[in-house]
N, CA, C and O atoms as CSV, one atom per row, in Angstrom:
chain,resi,resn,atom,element,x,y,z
A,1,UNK,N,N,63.696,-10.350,16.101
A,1,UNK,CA,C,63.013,-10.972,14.984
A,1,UNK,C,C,62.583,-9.862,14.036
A,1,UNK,O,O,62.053,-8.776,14.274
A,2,UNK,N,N,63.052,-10.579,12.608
A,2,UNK,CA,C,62.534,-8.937,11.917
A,2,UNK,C,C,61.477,-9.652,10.851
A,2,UNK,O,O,61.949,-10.623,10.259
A,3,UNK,N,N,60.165,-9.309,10.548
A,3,UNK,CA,C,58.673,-9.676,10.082
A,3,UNK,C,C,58.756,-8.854,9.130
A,3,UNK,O,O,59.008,-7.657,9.267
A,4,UNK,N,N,58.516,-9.531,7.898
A,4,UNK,CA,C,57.833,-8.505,6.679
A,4,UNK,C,C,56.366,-8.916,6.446
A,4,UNK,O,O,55.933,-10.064,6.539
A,5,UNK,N,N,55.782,-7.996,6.182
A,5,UNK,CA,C,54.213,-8.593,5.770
A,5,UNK,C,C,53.782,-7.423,5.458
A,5,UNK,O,O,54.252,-6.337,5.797
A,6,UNK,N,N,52.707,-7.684,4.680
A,6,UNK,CA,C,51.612,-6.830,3.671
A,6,UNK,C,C,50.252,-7.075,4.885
A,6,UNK,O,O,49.486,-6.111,4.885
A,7,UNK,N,N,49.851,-8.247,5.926
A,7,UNK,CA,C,48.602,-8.481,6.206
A,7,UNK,C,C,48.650,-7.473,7.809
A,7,UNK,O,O,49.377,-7.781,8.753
A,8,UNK,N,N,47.458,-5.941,7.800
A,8,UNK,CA,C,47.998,-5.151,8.875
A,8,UNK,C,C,47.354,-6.291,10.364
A,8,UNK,O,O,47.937,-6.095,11.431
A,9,UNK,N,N,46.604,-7.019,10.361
A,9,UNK,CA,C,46.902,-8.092,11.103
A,9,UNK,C,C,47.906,-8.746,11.980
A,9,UNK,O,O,47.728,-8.905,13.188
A,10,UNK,N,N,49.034,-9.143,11.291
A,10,UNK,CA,C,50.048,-9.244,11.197
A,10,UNK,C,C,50.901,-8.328,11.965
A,10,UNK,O,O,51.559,-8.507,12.991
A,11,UNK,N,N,50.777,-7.600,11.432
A,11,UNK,CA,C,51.190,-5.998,11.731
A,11,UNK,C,C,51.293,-5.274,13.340
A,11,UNK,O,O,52.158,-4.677,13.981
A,12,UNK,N,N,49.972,-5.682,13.543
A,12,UNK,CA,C,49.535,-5.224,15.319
A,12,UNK,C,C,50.393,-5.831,16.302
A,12,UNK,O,O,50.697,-5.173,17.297
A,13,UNK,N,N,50.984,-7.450,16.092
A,13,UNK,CA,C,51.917,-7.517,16.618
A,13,UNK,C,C,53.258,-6.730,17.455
A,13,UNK,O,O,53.631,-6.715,18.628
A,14,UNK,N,N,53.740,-6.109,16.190
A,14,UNK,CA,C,55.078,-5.603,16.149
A,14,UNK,C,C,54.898,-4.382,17.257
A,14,UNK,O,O,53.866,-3.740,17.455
A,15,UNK,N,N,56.064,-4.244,17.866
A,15,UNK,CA,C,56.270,-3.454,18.591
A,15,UNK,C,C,56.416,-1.655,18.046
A,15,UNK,O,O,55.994,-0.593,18.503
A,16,UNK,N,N,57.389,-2.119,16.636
A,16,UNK,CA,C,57.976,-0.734,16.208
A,16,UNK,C,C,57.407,-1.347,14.573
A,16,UNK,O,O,57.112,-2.535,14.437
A,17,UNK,N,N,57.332,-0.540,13.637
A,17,UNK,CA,C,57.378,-0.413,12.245
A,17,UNK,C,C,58.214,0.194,11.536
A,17,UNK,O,O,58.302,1.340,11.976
A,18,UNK,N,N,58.906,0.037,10.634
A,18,UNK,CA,C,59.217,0.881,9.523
A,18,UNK,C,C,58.626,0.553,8.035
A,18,UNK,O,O,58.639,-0.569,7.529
A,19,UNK,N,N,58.030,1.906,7.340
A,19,UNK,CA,C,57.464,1.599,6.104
A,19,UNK,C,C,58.170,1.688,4.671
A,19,UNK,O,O,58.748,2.734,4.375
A,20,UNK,N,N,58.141,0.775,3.906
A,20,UNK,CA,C,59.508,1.301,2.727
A,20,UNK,C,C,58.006,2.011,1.727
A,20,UNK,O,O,56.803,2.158,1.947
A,21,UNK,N,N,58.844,2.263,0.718
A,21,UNK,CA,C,57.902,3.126,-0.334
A,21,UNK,C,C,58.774,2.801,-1.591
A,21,UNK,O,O,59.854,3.062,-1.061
A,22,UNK,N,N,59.156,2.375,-3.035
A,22,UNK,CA,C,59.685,1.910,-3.728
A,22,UNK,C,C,60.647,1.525,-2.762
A,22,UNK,O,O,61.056,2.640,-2.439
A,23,UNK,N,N,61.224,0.807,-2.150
A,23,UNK,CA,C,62.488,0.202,-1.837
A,23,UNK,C,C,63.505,1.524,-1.199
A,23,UNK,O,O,64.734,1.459,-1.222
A,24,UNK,N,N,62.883,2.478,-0.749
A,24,UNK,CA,C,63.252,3.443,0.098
A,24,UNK,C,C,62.802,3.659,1.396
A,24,UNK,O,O,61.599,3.408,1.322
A,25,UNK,N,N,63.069,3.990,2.598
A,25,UNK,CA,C,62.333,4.405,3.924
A,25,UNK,C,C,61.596,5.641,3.551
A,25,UNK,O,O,61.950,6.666,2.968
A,26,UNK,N,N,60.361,5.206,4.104
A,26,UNK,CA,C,59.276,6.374,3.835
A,26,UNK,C,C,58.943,6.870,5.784
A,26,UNK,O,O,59.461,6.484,6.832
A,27,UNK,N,N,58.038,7.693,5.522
A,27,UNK,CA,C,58.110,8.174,6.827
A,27,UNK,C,C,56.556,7.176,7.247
A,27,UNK,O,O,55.529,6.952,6.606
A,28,UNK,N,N,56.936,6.845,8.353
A,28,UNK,CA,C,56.106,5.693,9.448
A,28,UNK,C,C,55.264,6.285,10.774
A,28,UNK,O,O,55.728,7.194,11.463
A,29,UNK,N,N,54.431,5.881,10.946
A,29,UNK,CA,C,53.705,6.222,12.028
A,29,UNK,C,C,54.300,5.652,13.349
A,29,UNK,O,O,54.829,4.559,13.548
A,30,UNK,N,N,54.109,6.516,14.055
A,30,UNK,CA,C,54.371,6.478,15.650
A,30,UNK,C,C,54.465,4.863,15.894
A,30,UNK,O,O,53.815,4.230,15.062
A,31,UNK,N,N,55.154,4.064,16.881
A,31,UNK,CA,C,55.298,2.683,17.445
A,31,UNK,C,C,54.021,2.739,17.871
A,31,UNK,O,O,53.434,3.807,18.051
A,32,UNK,N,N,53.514,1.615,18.056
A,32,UNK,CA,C,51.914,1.610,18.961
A,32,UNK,C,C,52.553,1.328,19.692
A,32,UNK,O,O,52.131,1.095,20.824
């Protein structure tokens, strides 16, 4: 399942993240 969201709520879910930055991969913090 792939989740987009703005709410970090939301967020805590996810296993892994990736963060874009204009519509590019930006660098992301560690998986919780």
């Amino acid at each position: 399942i792939i989740m987009v969201t703005h709410d970090p709520k939301a967020a805590e879910y996810a296993t892994h993240t990736i963060h874009l930055d204009k519509g590019e991969l930006a660098d992301a913090p560690a998986a919780h």
